[in-house]
DRENPA-3360 file (N, C-alpha, C; in nm, 2 decimals, always signed):
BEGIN
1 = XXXXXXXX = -2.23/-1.20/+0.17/-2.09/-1.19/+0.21/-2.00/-1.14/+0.10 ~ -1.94/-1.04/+0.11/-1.84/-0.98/+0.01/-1.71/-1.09/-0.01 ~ -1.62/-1.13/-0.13/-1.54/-1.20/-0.14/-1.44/-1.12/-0.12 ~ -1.30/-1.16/-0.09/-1.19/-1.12/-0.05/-1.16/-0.97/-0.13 ~ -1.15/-1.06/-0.25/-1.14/-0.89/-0.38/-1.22/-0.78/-0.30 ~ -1.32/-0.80/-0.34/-1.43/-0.67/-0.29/-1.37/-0.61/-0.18 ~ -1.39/-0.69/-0.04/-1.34/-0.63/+0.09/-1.20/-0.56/+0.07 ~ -1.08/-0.62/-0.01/-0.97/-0.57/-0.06/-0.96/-0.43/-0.13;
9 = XXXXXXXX = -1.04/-0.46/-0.18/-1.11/-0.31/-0.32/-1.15/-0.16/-0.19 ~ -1.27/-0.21/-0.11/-1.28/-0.12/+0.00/-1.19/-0.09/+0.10 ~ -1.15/-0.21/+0.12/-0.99/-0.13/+0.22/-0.88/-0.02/+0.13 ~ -0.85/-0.10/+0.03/-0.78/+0.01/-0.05/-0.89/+0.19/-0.11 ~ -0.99/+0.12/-0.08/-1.02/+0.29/-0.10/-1.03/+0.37/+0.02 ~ -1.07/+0.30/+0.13/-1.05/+0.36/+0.30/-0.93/+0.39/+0.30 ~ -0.81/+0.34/+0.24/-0.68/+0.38/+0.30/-0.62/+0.48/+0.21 ~ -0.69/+0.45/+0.07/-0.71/+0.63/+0.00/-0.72/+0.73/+0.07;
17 = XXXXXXXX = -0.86/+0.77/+0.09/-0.90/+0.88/+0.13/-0.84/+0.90/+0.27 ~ -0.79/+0.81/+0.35/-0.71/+0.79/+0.51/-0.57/+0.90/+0.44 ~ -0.49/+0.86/+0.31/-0.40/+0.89/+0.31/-0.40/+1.05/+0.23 ~ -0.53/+1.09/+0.15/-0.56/+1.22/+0.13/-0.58/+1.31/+0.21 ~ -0.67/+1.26/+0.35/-0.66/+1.32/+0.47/-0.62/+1.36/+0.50 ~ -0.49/+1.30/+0.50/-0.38/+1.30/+0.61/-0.26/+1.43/+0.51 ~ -0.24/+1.46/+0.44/-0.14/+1.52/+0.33/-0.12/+1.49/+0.22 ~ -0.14/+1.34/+0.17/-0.07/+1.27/+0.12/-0.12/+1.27/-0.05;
25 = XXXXXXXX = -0.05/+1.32/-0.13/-0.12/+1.30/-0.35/-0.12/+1.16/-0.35 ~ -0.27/+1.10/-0.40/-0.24/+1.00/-0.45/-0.16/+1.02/-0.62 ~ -0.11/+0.93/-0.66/-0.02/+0.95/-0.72/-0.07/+0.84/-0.83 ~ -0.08/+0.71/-0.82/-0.14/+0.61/-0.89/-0.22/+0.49/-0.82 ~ -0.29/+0.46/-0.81/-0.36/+0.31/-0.77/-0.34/+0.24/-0.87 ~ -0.32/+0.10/-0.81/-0.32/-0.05/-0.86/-0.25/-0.09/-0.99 ~ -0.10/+0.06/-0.94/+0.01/+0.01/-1.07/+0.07/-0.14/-1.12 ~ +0.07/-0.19/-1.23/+0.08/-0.30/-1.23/+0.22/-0.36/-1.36;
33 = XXXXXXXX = +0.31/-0.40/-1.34/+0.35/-0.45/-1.44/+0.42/-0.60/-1.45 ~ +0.54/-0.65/-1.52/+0.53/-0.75/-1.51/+0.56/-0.81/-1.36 ~ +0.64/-0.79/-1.29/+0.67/-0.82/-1.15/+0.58/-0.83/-1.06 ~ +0.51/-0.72/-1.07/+0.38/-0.73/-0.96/+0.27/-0.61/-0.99 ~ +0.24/-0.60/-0.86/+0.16/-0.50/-0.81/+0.18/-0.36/-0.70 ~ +0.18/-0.26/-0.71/+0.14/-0.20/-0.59/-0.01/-0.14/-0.58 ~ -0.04/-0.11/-0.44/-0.15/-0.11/-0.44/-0.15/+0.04/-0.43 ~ -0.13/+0.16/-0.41/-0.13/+0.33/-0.43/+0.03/+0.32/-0.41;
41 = XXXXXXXX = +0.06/+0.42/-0.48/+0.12/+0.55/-0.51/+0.11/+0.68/-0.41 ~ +0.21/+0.72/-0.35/+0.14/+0.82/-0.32/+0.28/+0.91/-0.30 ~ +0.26/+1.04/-0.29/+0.37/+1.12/-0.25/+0.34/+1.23/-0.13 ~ +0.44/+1.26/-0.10/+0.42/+1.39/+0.00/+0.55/+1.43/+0.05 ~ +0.59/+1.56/+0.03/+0.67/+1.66/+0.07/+0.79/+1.59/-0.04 ~ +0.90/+1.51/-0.01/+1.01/+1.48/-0.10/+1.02/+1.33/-0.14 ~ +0.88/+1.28/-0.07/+0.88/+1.14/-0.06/+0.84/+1.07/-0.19 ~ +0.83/+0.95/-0.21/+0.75/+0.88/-0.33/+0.73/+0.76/-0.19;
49 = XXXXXXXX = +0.61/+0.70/-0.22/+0.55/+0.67/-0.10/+0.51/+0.52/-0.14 ~ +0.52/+0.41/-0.19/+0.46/+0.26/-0.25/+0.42/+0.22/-0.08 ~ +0.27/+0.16/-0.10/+0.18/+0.18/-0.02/+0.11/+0.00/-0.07 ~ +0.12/-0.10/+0.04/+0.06/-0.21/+0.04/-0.04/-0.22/+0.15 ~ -0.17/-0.22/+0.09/-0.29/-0.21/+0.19/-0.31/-0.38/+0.20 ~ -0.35/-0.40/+0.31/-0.41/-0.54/+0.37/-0.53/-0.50/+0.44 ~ -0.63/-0.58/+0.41/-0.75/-0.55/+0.49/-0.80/-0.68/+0.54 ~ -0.87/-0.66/+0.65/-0.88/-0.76/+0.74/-1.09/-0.79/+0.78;
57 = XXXXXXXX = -1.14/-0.84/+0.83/-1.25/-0.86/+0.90/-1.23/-0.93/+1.03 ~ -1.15/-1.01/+1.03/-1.09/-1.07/+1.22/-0.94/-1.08/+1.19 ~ -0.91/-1.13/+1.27/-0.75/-1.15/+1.32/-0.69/-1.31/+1.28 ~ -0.81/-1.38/+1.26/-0.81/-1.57/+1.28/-0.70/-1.59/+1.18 ~ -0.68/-1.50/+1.11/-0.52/-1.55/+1.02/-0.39/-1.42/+1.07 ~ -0.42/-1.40/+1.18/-0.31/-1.31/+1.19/-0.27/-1.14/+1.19 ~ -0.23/-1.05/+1.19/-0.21/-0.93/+1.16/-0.23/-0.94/+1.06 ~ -0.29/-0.85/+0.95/-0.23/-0.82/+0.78/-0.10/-0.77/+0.77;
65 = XXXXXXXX = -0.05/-0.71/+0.88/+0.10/-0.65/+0.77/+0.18/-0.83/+0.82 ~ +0.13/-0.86/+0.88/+0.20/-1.04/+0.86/+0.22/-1.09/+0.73 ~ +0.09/-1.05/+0.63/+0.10/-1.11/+0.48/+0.20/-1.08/+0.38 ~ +0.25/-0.91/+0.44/+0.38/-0.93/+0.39/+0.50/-0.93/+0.41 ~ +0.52/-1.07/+0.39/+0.67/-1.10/+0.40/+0.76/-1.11/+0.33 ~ +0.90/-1.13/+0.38/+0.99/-1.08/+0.26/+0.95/-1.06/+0.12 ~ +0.93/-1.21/+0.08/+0.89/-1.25/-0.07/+0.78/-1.09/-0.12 ~ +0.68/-1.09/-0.02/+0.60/-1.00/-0.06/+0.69/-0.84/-0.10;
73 = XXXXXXXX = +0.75/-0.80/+0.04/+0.80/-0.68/+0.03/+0.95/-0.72/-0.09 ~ +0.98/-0.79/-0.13/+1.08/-0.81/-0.25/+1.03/-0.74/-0.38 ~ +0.89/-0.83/-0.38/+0.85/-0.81/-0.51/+0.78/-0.69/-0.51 ~ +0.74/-0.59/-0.43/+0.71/-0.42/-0.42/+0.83/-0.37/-0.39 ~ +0.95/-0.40/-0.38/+1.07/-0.34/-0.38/+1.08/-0.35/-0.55 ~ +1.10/-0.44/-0.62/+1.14/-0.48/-0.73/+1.04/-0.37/-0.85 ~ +0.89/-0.41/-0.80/+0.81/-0.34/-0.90/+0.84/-0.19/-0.90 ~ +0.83/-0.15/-0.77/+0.85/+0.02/-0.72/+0.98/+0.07/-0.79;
81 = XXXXXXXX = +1.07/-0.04/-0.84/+1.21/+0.06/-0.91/+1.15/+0.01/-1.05 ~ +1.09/-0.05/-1.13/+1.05/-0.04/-1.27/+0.96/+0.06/-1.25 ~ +0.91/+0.09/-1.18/+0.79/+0.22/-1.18/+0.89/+0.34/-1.21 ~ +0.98/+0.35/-1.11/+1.05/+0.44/-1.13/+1.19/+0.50/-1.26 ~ +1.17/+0.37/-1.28/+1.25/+0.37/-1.41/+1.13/+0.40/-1.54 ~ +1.04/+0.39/-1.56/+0.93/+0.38/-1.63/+0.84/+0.54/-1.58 ~ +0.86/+0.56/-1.54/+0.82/+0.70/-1.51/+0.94/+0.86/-1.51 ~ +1.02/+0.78/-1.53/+1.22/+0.85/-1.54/+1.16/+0.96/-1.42;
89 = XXXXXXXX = +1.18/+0.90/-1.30/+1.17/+1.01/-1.22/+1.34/+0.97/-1.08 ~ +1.36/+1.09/-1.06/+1.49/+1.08/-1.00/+1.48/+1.18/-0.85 ~ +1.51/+1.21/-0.79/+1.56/+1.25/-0.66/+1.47/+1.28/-0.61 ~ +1.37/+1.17/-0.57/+1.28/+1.14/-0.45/+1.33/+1.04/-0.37 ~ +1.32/+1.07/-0.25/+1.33/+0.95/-0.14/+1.23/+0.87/-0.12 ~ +1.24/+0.75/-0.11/+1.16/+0.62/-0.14/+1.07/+0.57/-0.04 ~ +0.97/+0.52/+0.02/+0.96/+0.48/+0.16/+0.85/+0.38/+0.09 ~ +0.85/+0.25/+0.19/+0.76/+0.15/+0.22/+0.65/+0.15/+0.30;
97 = XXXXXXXX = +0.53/+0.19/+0.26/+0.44/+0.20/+0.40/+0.32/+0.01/+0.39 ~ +0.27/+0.01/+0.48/+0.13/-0.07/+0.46/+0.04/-0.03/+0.54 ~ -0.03/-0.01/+0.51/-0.16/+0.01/+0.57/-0.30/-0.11/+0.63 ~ -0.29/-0.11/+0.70/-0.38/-0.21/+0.74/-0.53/-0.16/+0.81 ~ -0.61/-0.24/+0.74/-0.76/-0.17/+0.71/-0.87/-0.29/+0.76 ~ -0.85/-0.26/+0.93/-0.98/-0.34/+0.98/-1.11/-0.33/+0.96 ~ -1.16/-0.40/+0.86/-1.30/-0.35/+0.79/-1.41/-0.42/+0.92 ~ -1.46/-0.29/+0.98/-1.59/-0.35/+1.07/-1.70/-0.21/+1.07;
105 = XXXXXXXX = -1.84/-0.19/+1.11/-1.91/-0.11/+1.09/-1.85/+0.03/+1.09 ~ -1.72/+0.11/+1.17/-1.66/+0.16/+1.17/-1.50/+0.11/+1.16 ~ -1.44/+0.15/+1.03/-1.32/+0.07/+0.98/-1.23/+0.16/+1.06 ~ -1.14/+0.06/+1.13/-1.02/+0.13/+1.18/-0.85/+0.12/+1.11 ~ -0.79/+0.19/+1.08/-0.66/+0.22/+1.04/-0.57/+0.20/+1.17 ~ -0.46/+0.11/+1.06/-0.29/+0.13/+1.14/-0.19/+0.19/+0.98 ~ -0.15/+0.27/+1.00/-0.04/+0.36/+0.89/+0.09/+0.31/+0.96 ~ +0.17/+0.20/+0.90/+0.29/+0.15/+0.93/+0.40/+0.21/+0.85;
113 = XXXXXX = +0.45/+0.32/+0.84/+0.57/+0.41/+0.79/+0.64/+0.34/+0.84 ~ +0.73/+0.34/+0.69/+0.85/+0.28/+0.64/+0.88/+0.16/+0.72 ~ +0.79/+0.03/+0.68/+0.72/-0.06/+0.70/+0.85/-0.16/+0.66 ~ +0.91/-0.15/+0.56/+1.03/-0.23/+0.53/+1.13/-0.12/+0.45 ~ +1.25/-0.18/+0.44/+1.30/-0.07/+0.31/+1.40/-0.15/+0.23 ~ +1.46/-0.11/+0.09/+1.56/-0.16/-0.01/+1.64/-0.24/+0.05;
% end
């Protein structure tokens, strides 16, 4: 049986290549500083894209994009502007996505665009 981390580790690489697929530069994975975490980076067309993956195996605790709540999306609001201050990057438009990554023999995706915002 894989521990949370692991299954975590694989959804966030499923929702990589989901978001390469799709258009999307990954830009950084598993930026980290003192505030928090995000889980990818990503950009496409004028966007800058902070990307919280949730992965799941059943439902018995609820949706994943449930897990983030305020508090959660605060502290990826908070880290995502030291990123950007720490990177001096300026006139991209911002967006909140989560990705939620039903891990079963065939993993299925939900891409929740602009999932919360500032």
């Amino acid at each position: 049986m894989k521990t949370n981390i692991e299954k975590g580790q694989i959804g966030e690489r499923i929702a990589e290549n989901y978001l390469e697929n799709n258009g999307y530069k990954i830009v950084e994975t598993n930026f980290r500083n003192k505030i928090g975490e995000i889980d990818i980076i990503a950009s496409k067309e004028n966007n800058l894209i902070f990307v919280e993956v949730k992965s799941r195996t059943s439902l018995n605790y609820g949706y994943p994009y449930e897990a983030v709540n305020y508090k959660k999306q605060n502290k990826i609001i908070r880290t995502s502007l030291l990123y950007i201050q720490y990177k001096n990057l300026k006139h991209k438009q911002l967006r909140y996505d989560i990705i939620e990554v039903f891990l079963a023999s065939i993993p299925k995706i939900n891409h929740i665009e602009n999932a919360f915002s500032l």
